[in-house]
N, CA, C and O of each residue as an XYZ file, in Angstrom:
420
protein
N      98.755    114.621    101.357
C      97.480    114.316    100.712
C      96.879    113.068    101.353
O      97.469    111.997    101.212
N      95.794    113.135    102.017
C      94.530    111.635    102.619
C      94.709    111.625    101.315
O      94.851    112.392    100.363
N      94.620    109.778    101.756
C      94.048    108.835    100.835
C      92.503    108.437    100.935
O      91.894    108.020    101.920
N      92.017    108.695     99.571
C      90.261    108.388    100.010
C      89.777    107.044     99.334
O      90.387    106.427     98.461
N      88.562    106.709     99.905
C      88.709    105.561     99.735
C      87.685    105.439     98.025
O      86.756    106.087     97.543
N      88.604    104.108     97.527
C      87.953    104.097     95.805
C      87.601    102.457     95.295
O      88.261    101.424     95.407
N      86.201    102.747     94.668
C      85.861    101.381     94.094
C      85.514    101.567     92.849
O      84.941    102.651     92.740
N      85.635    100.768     91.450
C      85.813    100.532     90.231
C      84.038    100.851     90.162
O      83.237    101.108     91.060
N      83.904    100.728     88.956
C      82.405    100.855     88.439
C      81.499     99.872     88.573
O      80.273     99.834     88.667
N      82.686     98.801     88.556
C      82.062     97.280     88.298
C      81.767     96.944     89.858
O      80.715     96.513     90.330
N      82.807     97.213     90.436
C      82.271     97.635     92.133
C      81.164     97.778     92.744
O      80.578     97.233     93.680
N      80.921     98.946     91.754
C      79.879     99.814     92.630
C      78.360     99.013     91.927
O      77.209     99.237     92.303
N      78.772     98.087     90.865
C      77.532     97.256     89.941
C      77.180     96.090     90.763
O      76.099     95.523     90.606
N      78.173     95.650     91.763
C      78.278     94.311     92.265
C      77.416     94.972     93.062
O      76.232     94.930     92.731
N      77.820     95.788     94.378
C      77.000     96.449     95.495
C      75.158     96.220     94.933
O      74.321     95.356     95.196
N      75.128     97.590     93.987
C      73.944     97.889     93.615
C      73.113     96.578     93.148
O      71.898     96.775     93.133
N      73.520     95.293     92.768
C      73.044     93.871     92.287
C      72.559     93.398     93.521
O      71.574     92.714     93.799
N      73.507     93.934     94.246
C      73.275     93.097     95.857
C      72.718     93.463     96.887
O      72.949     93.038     98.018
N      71.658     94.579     96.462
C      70.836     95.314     97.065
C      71.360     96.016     98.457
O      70.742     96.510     99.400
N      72.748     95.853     98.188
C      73.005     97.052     99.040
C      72.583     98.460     99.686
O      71.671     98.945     99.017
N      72.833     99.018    100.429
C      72.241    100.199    100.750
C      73.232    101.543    100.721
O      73.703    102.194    101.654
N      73.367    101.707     99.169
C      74.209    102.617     99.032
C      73.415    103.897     98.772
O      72.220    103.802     98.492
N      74.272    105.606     98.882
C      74.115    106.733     99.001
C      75.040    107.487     97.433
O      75.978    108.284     97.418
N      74.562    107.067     96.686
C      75.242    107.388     95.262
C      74.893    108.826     94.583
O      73.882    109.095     93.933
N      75.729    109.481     94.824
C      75.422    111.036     93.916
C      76.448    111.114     92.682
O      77.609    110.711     92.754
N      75.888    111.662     91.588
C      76.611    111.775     90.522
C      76.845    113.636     90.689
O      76.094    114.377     91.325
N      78.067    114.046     89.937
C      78.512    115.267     90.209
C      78.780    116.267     89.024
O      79.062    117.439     89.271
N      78.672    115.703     87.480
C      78.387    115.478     86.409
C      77.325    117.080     86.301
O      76.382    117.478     86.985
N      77.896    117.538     85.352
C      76.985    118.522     84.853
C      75.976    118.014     84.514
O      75.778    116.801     84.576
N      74.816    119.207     83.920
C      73.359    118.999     83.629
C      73.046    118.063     82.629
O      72.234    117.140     82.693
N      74.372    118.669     80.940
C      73.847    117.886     80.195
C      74.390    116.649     80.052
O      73.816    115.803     79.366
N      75.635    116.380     80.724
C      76.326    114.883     81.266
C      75.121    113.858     81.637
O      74.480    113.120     80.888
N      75.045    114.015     82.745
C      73.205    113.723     83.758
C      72.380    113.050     82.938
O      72.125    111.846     82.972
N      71.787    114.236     81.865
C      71.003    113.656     81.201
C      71.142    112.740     79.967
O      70.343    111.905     79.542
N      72.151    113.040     79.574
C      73.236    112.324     78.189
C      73.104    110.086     78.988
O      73.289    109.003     78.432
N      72.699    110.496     80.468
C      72.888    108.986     80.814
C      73.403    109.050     82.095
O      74.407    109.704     82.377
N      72.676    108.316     82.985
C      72.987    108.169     84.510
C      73.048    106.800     84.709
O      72.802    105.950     83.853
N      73.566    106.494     86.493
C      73.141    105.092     86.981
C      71.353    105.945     87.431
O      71.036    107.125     87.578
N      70.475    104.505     87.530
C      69.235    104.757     87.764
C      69.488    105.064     89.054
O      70.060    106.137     88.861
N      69.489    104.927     90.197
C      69.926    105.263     91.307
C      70.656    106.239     91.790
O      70.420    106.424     92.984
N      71.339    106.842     91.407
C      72.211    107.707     91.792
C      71.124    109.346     91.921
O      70.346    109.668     91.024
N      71.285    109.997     92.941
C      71.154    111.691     92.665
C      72.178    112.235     92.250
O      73.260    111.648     92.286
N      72.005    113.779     91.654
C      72.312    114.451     91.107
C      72.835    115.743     91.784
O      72.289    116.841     91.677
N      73.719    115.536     92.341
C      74.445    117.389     92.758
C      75.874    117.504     91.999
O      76.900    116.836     91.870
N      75.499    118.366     91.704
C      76.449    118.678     89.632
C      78.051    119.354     91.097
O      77.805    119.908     92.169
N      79.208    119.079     90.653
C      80.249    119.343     91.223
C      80.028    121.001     91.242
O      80.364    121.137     92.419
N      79.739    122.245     90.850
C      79.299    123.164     90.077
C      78.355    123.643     91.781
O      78.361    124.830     92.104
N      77.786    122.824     92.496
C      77.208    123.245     93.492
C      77.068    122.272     94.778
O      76.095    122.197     95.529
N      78.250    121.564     94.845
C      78.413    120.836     95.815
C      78.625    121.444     97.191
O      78.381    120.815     98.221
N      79.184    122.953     97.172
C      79.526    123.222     98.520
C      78.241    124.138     98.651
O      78.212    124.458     99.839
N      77.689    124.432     98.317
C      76.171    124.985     98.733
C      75.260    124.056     98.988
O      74.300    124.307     99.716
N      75.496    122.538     98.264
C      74.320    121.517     99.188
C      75.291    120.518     99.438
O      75.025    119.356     99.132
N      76.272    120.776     99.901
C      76.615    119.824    100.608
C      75.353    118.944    101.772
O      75.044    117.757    101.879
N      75.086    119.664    102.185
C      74.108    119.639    103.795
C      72.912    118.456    102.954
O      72.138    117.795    103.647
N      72.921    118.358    101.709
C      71.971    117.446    101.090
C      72.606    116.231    100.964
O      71.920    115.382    100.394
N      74.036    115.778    101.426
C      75.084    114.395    101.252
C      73.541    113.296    101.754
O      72.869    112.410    101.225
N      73.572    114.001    103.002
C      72.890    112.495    103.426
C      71.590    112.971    103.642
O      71.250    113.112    104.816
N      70.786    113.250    102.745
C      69.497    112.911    102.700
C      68.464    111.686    102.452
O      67.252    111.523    102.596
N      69.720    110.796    101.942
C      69.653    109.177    101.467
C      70.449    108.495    102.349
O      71.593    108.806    102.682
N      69.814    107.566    102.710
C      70.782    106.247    103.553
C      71.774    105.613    102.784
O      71.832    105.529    101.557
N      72.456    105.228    103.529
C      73.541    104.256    102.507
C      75.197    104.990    102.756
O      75.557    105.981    103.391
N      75.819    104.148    102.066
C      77.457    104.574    102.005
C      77.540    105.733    101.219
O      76.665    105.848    100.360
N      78.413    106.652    101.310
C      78.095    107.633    100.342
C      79.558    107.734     98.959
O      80.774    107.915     99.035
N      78.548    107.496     97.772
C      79.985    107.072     97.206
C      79.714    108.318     95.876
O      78.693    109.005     95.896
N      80.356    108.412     95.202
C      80.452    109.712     94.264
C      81.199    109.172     92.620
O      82.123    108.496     92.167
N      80.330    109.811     92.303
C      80.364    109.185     90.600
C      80.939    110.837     89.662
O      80.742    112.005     89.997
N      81.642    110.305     88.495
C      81.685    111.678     87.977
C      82.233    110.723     86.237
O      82.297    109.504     86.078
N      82.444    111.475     85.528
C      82.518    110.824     84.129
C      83.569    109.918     84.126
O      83.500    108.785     83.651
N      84.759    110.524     84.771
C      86.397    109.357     84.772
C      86.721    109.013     85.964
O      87.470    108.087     86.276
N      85.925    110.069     86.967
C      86.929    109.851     88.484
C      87.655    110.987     89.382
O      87.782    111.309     90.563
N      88.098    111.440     87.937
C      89.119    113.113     88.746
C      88.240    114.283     89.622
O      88.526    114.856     90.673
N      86.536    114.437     88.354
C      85.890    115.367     89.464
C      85.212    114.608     91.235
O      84.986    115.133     92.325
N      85.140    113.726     90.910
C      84.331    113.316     91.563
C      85.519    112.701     92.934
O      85.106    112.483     94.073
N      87.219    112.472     92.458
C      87.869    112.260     93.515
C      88.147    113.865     94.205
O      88.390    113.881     95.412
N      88.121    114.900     93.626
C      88.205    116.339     93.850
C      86.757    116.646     95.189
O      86.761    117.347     96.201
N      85.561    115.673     94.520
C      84.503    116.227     95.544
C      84.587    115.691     96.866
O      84.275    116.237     97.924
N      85.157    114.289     96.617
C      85.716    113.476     97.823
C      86.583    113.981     99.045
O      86.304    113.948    100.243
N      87.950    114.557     98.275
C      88.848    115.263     99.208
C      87.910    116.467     99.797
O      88.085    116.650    101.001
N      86.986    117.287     99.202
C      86.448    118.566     99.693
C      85.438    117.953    101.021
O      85.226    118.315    102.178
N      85.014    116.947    100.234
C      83.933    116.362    101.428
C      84.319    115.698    102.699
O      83.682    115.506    103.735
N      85.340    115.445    102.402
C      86.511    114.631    103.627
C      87.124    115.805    104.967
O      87.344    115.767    106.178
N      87.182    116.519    104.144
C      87.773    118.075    104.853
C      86.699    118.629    105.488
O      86.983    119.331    106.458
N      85.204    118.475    105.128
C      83.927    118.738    105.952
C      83.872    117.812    107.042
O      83.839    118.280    108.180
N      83.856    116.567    106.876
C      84.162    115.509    107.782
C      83.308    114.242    107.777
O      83.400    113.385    108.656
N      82.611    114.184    106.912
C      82.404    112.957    105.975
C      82.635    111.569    105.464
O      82.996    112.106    104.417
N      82.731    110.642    105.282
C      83.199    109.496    105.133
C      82.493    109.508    103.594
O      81.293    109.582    103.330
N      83.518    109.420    102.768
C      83.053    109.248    101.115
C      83.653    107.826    100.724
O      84.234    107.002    101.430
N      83.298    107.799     99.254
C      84.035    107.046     98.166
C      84.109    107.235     97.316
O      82.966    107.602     97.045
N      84.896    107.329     96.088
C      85.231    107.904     94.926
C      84.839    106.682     93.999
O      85.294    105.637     94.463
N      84.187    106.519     92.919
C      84.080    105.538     91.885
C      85.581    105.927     91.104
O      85.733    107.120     90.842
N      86.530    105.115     90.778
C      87.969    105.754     90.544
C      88.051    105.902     89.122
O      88.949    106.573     88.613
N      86.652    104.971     88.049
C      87.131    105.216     86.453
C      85.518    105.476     86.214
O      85.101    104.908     85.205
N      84.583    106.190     86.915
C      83.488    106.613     87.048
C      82.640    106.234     85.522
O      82.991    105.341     84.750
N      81.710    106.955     85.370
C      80.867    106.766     83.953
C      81.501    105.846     82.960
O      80.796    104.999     82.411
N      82.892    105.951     82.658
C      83.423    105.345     81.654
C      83.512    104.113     81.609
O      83.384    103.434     80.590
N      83.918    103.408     83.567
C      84.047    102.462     83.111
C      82.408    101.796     84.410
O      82.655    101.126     85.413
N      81.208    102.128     84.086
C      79.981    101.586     83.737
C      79.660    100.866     82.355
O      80.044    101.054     81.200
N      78.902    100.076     82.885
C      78.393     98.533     82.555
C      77.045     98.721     82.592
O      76.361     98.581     81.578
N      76.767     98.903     83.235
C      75.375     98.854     84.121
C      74.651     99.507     83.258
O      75.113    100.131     82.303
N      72.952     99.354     83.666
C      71.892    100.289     82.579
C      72.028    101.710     83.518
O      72.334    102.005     84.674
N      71.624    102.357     82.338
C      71.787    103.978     82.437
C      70.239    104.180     82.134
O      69.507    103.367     81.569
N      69.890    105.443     82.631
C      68.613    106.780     82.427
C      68.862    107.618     81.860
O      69.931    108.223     81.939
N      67.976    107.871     81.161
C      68.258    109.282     80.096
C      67.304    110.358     80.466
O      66.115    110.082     80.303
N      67.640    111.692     80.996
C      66.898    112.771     80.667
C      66.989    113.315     82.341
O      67.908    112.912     83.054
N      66.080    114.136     82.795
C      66.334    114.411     84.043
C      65.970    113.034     85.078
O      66.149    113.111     86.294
C-alpha cells in the first residue's frame, strides 16, 4: 500500500488563511455538500470521480481532497494516485473543520 500524502483540517485552514494556492475538491455526496462546505472547495461527489476525474485540475493549486472523516476521500486519493496524480488527503476531513462553511449548492 503507497503512502499518500495527509494534512489535518486545521492544516488545510492555515494554507487557505495564507492565501495559498490550493486545488480543494470535496467528494461528499449532494446532500452532505449542501448540509455545509469549505467556501472554496469544488464539488465532485466520490459517486463520480472516475468519470471526471479529467476535471482534477481545472483549478490551480495543490490538489487536496476533503470528505466528511477522511476514509472516502483517502480512498479517492489512492484511486487518483494510480491515475498519476499528486493528491492530498485532509486525514479527519469535515469533522475536524473549524473554518466557516456554505450552505446549499
Amino acid at each position: 500500500m503507497t503512502l499518500i500524502n495527509e494534512i489535518t483540517a486545521d492544516e488545510l485552514k492555515d494554507k487557505i488563511e495564507a492565501n495559498e494556492t490550493i486545488n480543494l475538491i470535496d467528494v461528499r455526496e449532494q446532500d452532505e455538500w449542501e448540509s455545509g462546505h469549505i467556501p472554496s472547495a469544488r464539488h465532485i461527489p466520490l459517486s463520480e470521480i472516475q468519470l471526471r476525474a479529467n476535471e482534477i485540475h481545472d483549478a490551480q493549486g495543490d490538489v487536496i481532497i476533503i470528505c466528511r472523516s477522511g476514509a472516502r476521500s483517502g480512498r479517492v486519493c489512492e484511486f487518483l494516485r494510480l491515475q498519476g496524480f499528486d493528491v492530498t488527503n485532509v486525514s479527519d476531513g469535515m469533522l475536524g473543520w473549524h473554518g466557516e462553511v456554505a450552505l446549499g449548492e
